[in-house]
N, C-alpha and C positions, 0 to 999 in steps of 0.2 A: 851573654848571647844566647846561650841554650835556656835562661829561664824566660826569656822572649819568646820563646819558640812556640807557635799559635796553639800547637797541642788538641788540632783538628784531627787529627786520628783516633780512631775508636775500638780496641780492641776487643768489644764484646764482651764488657765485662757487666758484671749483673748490676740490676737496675738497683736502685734503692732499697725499695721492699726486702728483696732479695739477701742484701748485700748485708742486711739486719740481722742473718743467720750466724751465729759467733762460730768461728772457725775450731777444728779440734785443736789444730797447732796452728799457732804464730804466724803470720806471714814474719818470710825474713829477708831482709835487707837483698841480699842476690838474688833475690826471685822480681824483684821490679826493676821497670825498666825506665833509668834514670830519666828518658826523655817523658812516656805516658805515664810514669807514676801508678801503673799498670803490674799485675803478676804478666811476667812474661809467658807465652806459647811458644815462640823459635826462635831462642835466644842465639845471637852469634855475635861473635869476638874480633875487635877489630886488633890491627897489627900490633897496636902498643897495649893489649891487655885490657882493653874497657870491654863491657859486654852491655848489649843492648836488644830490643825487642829489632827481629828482622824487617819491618815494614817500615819500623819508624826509623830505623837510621837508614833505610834509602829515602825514604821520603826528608832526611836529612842533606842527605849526598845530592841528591837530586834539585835543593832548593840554593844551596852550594853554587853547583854547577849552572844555575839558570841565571842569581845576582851576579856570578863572574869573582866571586871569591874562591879562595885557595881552599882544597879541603882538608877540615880540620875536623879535631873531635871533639863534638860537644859539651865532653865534661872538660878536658886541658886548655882547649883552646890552641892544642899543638897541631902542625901542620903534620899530613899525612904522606904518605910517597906512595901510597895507592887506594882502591877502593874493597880489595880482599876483605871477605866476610867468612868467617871461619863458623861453622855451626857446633856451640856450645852442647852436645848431645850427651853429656853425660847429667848438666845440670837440668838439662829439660826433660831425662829421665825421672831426674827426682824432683821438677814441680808436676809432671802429672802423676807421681805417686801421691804425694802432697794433695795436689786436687780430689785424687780418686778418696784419698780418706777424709777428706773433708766434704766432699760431694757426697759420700756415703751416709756420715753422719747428718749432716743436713736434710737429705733424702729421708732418714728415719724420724727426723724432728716435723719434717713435713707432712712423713704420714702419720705421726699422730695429733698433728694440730688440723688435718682436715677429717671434720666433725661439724658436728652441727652444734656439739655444746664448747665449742672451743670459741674463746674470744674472737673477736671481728679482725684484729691486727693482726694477729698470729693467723690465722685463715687467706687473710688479703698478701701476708709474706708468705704463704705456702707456695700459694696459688703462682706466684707470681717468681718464687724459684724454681717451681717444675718448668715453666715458660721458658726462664733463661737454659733451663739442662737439656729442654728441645730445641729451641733454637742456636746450640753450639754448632752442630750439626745434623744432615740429614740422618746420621746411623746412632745419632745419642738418642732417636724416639723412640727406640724401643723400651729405653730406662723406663719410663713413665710405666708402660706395660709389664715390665717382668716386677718393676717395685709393686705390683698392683693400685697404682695410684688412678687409674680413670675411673674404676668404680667409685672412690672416694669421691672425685671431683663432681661426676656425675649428680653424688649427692649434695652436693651444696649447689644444686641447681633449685634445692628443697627450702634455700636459707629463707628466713625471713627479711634478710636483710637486701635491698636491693643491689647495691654495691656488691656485696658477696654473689649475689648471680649475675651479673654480669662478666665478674673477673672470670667465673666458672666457665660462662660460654666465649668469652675470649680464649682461656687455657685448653678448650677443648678442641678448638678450631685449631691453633697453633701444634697440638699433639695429634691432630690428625693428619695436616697437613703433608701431602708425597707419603702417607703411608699408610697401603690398604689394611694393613692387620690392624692400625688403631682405629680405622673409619670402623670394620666390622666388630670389634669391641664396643665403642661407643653404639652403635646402632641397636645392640644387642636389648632384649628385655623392650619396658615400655620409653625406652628414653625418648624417638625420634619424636613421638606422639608429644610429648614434655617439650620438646625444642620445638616443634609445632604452635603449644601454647604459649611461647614466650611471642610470637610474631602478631598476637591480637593485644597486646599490652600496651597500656595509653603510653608508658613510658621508650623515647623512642628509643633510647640508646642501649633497654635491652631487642626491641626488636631488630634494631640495626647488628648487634651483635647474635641475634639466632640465626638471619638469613645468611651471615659472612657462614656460621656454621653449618648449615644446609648445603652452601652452595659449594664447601670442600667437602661432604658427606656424598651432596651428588654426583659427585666427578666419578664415584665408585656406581658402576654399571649393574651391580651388584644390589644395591642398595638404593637403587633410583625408584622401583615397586614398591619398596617397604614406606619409603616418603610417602610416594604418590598415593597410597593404600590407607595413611591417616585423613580421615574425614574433614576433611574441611582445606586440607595444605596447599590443594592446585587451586581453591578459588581463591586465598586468603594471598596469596602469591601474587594471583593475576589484579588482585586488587590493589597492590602495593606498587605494580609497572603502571599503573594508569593513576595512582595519588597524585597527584596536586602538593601534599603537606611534607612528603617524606625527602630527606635530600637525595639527590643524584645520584651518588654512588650507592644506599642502599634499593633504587629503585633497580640501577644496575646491577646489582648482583638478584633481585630477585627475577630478574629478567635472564640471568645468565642460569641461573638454577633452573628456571623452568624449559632450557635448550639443551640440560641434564636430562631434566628427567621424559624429554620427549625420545630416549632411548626405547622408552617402557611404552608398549601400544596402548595400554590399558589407563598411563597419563593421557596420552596423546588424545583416547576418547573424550576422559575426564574437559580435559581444555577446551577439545570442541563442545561438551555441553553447556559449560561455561563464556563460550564465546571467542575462544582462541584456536580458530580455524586452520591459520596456516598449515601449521603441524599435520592436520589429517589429509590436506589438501597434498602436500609434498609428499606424504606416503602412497597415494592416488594415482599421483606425476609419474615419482620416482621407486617406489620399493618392488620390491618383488611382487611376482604374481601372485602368490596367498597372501600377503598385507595388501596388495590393492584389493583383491576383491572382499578382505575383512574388510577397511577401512571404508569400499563402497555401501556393505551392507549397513554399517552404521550412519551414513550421512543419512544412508533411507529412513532410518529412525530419529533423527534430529528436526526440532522445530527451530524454523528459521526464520526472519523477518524477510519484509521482501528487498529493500538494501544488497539485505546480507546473501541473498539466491541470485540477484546480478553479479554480486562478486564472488561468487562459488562458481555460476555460470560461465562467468569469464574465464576462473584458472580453469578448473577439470573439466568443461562440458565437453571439450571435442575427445576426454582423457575416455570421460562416461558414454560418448557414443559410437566411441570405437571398440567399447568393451560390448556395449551391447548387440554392434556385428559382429561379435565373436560369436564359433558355435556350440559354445560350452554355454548349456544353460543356467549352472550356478552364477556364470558371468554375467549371464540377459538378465537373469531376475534380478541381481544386486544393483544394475547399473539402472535398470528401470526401476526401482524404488529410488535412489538417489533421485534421476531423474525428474520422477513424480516431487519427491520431493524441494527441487527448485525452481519448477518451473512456472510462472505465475506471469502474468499481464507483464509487469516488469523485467525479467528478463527472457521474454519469448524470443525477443529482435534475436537477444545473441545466440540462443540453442537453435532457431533459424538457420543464423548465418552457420553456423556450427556444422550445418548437416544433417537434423535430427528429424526432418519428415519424413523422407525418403526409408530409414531403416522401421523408422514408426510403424508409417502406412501397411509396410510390405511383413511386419508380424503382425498386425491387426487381420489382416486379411488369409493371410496364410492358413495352407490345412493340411494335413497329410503328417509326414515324419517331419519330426523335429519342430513342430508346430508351436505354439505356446499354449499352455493352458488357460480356460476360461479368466480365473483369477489377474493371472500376467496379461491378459488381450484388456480386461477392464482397468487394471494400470497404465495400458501401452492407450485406451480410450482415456483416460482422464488427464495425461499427460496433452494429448494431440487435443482437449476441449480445453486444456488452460493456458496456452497455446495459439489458439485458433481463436480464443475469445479475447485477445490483445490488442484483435482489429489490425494486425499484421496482415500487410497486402499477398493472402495467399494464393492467391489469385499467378503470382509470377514465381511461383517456387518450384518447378517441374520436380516432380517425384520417381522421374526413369528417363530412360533414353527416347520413350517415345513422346516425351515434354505431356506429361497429362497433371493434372495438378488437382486438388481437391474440390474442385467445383467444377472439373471434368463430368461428362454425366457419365462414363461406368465408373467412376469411384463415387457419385454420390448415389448412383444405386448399388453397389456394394456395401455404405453406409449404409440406405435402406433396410437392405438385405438380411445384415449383422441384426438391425434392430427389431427385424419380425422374429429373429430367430435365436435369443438368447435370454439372459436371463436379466430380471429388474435394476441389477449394478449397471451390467456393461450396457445397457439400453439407454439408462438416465446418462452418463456419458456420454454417448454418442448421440443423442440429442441433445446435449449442449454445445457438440461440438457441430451440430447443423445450425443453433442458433448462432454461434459465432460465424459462420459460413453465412447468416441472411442480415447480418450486422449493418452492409455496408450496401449500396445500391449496384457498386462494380459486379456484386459478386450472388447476390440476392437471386436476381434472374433468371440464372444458370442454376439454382438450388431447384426454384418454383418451374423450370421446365423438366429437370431430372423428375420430381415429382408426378407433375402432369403425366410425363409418357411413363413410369413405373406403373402410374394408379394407385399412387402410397396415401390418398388424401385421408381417404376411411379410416384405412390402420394409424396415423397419426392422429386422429380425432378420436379413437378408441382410448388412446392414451389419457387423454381427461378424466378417466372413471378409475386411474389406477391407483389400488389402497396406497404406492408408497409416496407422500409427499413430495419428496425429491424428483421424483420421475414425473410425476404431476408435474410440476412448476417447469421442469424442462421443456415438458411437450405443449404446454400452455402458450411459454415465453415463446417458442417456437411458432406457433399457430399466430400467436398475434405479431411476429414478425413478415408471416407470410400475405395477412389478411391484407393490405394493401394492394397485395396483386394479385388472388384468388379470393379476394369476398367472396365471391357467388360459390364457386368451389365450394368454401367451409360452411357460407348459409346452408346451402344444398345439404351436406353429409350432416350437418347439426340437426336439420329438420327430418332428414333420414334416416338417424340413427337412434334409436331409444335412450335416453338419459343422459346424453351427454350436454345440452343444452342445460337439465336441471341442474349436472353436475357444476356447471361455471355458475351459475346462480346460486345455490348453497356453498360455493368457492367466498363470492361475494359477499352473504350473508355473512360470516363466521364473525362473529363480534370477539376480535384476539388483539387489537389495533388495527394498524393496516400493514398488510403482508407485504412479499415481493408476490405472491401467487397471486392475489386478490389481484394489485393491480393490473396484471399482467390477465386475467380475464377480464378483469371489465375493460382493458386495452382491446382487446381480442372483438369482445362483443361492439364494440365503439366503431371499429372498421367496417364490421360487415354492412352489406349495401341499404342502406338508412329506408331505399322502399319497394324492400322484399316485405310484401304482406305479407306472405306465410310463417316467417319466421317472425315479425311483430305481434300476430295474433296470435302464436306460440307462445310469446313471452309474455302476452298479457293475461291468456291461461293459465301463466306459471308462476304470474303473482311477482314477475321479474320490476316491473316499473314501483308498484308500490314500497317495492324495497330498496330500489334507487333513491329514492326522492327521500325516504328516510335516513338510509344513510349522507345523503346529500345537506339536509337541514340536521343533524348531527354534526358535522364538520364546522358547517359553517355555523353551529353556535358552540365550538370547539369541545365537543363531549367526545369526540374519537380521537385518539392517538397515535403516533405515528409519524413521524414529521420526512425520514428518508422519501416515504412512497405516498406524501398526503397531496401532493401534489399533479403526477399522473393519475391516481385514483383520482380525484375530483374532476379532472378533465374526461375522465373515461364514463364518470358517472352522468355528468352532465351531457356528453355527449348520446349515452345511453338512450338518457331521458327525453333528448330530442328527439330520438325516432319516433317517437309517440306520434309527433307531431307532422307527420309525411304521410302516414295515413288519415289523416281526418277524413278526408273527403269518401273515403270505404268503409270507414270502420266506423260505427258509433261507441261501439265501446272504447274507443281510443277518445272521443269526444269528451264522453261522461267520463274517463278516468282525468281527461284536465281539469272538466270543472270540480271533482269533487275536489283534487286537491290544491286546484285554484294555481295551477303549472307557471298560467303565467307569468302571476307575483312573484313565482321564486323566479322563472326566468327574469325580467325584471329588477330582481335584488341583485341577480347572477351578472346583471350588465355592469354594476360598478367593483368586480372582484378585480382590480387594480392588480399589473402584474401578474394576471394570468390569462392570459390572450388567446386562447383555446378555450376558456372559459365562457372567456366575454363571447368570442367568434361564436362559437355551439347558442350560446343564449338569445344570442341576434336573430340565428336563423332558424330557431324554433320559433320567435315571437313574429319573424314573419312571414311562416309556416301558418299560424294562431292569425294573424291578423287577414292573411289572402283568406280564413276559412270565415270572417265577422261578418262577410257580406251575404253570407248564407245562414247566419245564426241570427242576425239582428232579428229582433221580433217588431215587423212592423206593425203600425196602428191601425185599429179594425175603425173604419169608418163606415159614420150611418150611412143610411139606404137614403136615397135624393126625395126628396116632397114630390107630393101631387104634380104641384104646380110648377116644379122643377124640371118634371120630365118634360110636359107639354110644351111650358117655356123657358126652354135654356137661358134664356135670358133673365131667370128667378133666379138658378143656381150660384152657389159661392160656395169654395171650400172652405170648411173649415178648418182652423189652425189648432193643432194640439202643441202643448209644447215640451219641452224635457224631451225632444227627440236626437238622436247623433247625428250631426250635421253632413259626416262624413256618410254617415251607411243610412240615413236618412230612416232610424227605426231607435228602438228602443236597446242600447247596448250598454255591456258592463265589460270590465276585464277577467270576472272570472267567466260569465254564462256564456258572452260570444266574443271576450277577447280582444275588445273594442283600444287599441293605442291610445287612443285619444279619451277616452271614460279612463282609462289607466293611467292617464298622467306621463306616460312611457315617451311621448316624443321628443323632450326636451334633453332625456338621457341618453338617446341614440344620436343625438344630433351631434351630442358631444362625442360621441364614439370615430366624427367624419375625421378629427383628426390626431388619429392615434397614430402610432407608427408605424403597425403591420397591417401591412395594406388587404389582410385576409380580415383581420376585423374591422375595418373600412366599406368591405365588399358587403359584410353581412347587413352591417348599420345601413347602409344605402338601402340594399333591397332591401329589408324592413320598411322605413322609410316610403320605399317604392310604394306600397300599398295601400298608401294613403292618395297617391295619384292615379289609379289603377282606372282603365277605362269604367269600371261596373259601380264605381265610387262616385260622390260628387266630388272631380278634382277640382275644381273652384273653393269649395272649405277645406280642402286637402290643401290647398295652397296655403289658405288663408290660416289655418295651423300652422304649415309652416313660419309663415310670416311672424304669428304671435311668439314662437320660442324662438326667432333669429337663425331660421335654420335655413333660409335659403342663400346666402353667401357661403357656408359651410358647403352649400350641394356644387352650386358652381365653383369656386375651389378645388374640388374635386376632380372636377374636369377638365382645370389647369394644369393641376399636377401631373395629370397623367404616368401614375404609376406602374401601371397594368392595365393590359387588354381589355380584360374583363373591368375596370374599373373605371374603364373608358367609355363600354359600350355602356354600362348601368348609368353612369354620370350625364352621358347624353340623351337618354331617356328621360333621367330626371328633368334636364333642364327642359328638353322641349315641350315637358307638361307645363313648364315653372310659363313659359314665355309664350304659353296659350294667354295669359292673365294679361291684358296690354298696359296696364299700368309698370307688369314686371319690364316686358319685354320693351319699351320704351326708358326705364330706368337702364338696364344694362347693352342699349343699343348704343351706346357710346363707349364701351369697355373693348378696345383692341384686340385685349387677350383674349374677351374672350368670344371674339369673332375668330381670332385665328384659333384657338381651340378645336372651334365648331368646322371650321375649313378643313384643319387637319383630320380629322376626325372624317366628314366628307369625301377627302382623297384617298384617305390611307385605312379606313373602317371596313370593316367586314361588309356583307350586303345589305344585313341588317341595320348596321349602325350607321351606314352612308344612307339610307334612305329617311332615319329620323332624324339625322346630321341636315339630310337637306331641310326638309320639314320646320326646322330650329333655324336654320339661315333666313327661310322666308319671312319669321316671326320678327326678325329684327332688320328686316328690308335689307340682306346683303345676297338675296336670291329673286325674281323676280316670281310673282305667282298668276300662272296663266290660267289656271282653275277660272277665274274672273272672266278671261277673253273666251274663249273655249269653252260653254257653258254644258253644252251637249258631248263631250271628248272626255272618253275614258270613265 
């Protein structure tokens, strides 16, 4: 029965390896214990004189007791008349003497087999009976220390052998383990550094056993600096929580190590450079007031992604704008560099909701005691412009109790104010954060009337000429946000002011690619009012067109670079280059600078830039701009003086016929000299333009178009142009659709020339639509357009014409 007995009990006796150590003396026959076959530890005596290890004969009694057998004793098999254990204390005297001198011995055989020139077997038993002499108990660890064996061990972390360092860093973790005098041994010298190196090792199972050893080193608070202080340990750590290849549990313990060593501030930094935030965040939340405001000064110094400043935003931002109401200024500066540093398009919403205007506005503006310094005011300005340019509705954020908000007009003439009055940082700041202020149309308005009543227009248009880049491009972006609703304003101060007109056109010039500044002046110049003469013959003085049109055929045979901004530059350039064309009729040098470079043909090429409709728009209405001025430029035919006989009798005379004349302008026309549509080939292009989708380049292609029907033209070959490129069911179309006022009033002008032609106007006198067009158009048109609405009903007999009865009336 007792040699059945499962012999699941385990007395802690030494492993294998171990066990390989030949004893000084004998094991002897009374020192085991019949049931473990074990050296007994608390030997005790049952009633009839057997003696056994204490654990395993309750674990005997006990299994007795549970089958419902009598108890008995596992050697006799005699029944017993109780369960009395006597403890054997004289015999377990003399097996821990026994032990102590065989442990002793063993201990000296093991420090001199740990070597580097000692065999592998004898090294791998060493290792692995100092293991079993610390794990007897927590107070046998010091053995290892007073034998001097950790320095040994330490060294076969040198072995060549990998097995031998591995066993090393397994015995060293187990001799550290609950005891800070071996941790600070072990750490001692360059070891940590060494156990460091073992965690970049292809092999995993020594890396798996360095981080078990790190993460019972780091438990010592003590010793969590000197870790974190080896180069490379907090990123090589943070690498091994986010693998993919390592198992679970050593991801786990390098994740428990690195919740060690964020005792140390100086980790905690470490982590966050490396991308393990929480830590600095939780110190921010929760530590004390000098580790919050250390920890805020270094968020200020960390580069962040923008992800990563929403979710910084979210834990600390209400943590960082309560520090910066504080009225310690070490606190305002550190919370406002954090600040600065995650504030971006991406998380403005939440430092918004957070609170963050209101203390912003009110240190930006401040003066007197306790003020902020110019420095800190250009932080607390760069914050509120990256911020402000998120396109967040700032408009509803009241900044005090008297609900004023930043498009209030005394804070945007306080803005103003700041920016006459400081220096080129805080200035280029706060004019970004006026341009994010004219961003949107809510809020634009209220910028452009603070303006107006300041009289700030001057001093912002001075800004163009300033040596620093960045403040340039602000005040530029700025300007051409406002040109929409003050052209004239800025024509006016451009033409008024010395250099700053050249200064955007040597903006233009700079052959660098294409800028954000470039665009953003030829943006600028694009808006102002297309027929301000003064400022056109300003810019042809200045040599501004000739350098459009260059830069312009540069793109489009892709020799310019640039692709974020080639886009509004080419819209702004070609729009440029339209103004030319709104002076014709004043200026002849606006004339002679089309034909030299023959403006049209690039307008012209500009109509098929597909997918840019500002393009095409702008090229339409240069060309018929160009085409209203052919009927002044065509060169009509000199004809001879009439005969003798001509004059006397009229009845001799005949005109003669020259031919190769333009049907339309009835003279001698080209596309470059007078800009002739129809010598250009151009009306087949526009016609196709009638049905694009934006009905602004609709608008343009129509009137162009228009000029071809123009009372001073002959519309009868205007027609009949149209007829050859199929362009007149596109025009009526047009005036079905009805997509716009304006595209309504042009369309029915077109048609009522179209339906002078009676061949036309009997063709389409049968089409429903588009008699109700023409009706609707009659009822519900402006004055203008009800009266050529009627005009056009006559033409297709749905109006009666009393002009006939009434010969003398009207």
């Amino acid at each position: 029965m007792a040699e059945s007995w499962d012999g699941s009990y385990d007395p802690g006796s030494p492993s294998d390896d171990s066990r390989q150590f030949e004893n000084v003396e004998p094991i002897y026959d009374a020192f085991v214990c019949p049931l473990t076959k074990q050296v007994m530890r608390d030997p005790v005596t049952l009633e009839n004189g057997q003696t056994f290890e204490r654990e395993a004969i309750e674990k005997w009694f006990k299994e007795c007791l549970d089958s419902g057998r009598k108890l008995q004793c596992p050697l006799t098999l005699k029944e017993l008349r109780n369960r009395d254990l006597k403890p054997s204390i004289a015999l377990r005297n003399t097996i821990e003497e026994w032990n102590a001198r065989n442990e002793a011995a063993q201990l000296d055989k093991a420090r001199r087999s740990l070597n580097l020139n000692a065999p592998e077997n004898e090294v791998l038993m060493s290792l692995k009976f100092v293991q079993h002499i610390c794990q007897k108990s927590r107070s046998s660890k010091h053995i290892a220390r007073s034998a001097g064996l950790i320095p040994m061990i330490i060294d076969m972390l040198k072995s060549s052998i990998r097995k031998v360092r591995c066993r090393a860093l397994e015995t060293l973790r187990i001799v550290v383990e609950d005891n800070d005098e071996n941790k600070e041994m072990v750490a001692e010298g360059d070891t940590v550094r060494t156990i460091v190196k073992f965690l970049s090792h292809e092999q995993s199972k020594e890396r798996e056993e360095a981080v078990f050893l790190l993460y019972e080193l780091s438990q010592s608070e003590s010793l969590c600096e000197k870790i974190g202080a080896v180069n490379g340990a907090i990123l090589i750590l943070l690498g091994m929580t986010s693998s993919k290849s390592e198992n679970l549990l050593t991801v786990e313990k390098a994740d428990k190590t690195l919740e060690n060593l964020e005792k140390c501030e100086n980790n905690v930094r470490q982590m966050a450079e490396n991308g393990r935030l929480q830590p600095l965040l939780t110190q921010i939340l929760e530590g004390p007031p000098e580790t919050k405001l250390s920890m805020a000064n270094f968020l200020g110094e960390l580069v962040l992604n923008n992800d990563v400043k929403v979710l910084v935003a979210r834990t600390v931002g209400s943590s960082l704008i309560n520090l910066m109401k504080s009225g310690n200024m070490q606190s305002r500066e550190a919370s406002l560099k954090a600040l600065n540093q995650i504030s971006c398009e991406a998380s403005a919403r939440v430092l918004i909701d957070a609170g963050i205007l209101p203390p912003l506005v009110r240190d930006l503006f401040a003066v007197g005691a306790n003020h902020l310094s110019m420095k800190l005011k250009e932080i607390s300005a760069t914050i509120l412009a990256n911020v402000v340019n998120s396109g967040y509705d700032c408009e509803s954020v009241p900044l005090g109790p008297d609900n004023q908000t930043l498009v209030s007009e005394n804070i945007v003439h306080s803005l103003l104010h700041l920016i006459s009055n400081t220096g080129p940082a805080i200035e280029c700041k706060l004019l970004q954060v006026l341009v994010g202020l004219t961003h949107t149309p809510s809020t634009v308005m209220n910028v452009v009337a603070a303006i107006k009543s300041s009289g700030a227009t001057i001093s912002l248009v001075q800004f163009i000429e300033a040596p620093q880049k960045e403040l340039r491009v602000a005040s530029i972006k700025l300007l051409q946000n406002l040109s929409p609703y003050m052209g004239q304003e800025l024509a006016d101060a451009l033409r008024g002011t010395v250099g700053q007109l050249g200064s955007l056109i040597r903006v233009i010039s700079e052959n660098v690619g294409i800028t954000e500044e470039q665009a953003a002046a030829v943006g600028l110049l694009a808006e102002l009012p297309e027929r301000d003469l003064g400022l056109t013959r300003q810019m042809l003085d200045e040599g501004a067109f000739e350098l459009v049109y260059t830069k312009v055929v540069k793109i489009r045979q892709g020799e310019t670079k640039g692709a974020r901004f080639v886009t509004p530059f080419l819209e702004g350039l070609v729009r440029v280059l339209s103004r030319v064309t709104f002076v014709l009729a004043d200026e002849q040098a606006a004339i002679d600078l089309c034909r030299e470079y023959n403006l049209a043909a690039l307008f012209v090429d500009l109509l098929q830039a597909n997918g840019l409709d500002n393009v095409q728009m702008s090229s339409a209405t240069a060309l018929d701009n160009l085409s209203q001025e052919s009927k002044n430029l065509t060169r009509l035919p000199d004809m001879p003086a009439p005969s003798f006989c001509a004059s006397v009798f009229p009845c001799f005379s005949k005109q003669p016929v020259i031919s190769g004349l333009c049907g339309v302008h009835r003279g001698t026309c080209s596309l470059r000299e007078s800009f002739c549509l129809l010598e250009g080939q151009v009306v087949d292009k526009l016609v196709a333009l009638l049905d694009h989708t934006n009905e602004k380049v609709v608008e343009a292609a129509l009137a162009a178009i228009s000029t071809l029907l123009d009372d001073e033209v002959d519309i009868e070959q205007g027609v009949k142009v149209l007829c050859e490129v199929e362009g007149v069911r596109p025009i009526l179309d047009v005036l079905l659709e009805k997509r716009t006022e304006t595209l309504r009033r042009r369309s029915v002008w077109a048609v009522e020339r179209l339906l002078r032609i009676e061949e036309i106007a009997y063709e389409v006198s049968g089409d429903p639509n588009l008699s109700t067009a023409l009706v609707d158009a009659f009822q519900h048109g402006d004055y203008r357009t009800r009266q050529i609405a009627e005009r056009a009903l006559k033409h297709v007999d749905r109006l009666p014409n009393f002009s006939g009865i009434f010969p003398n009336m009207g």
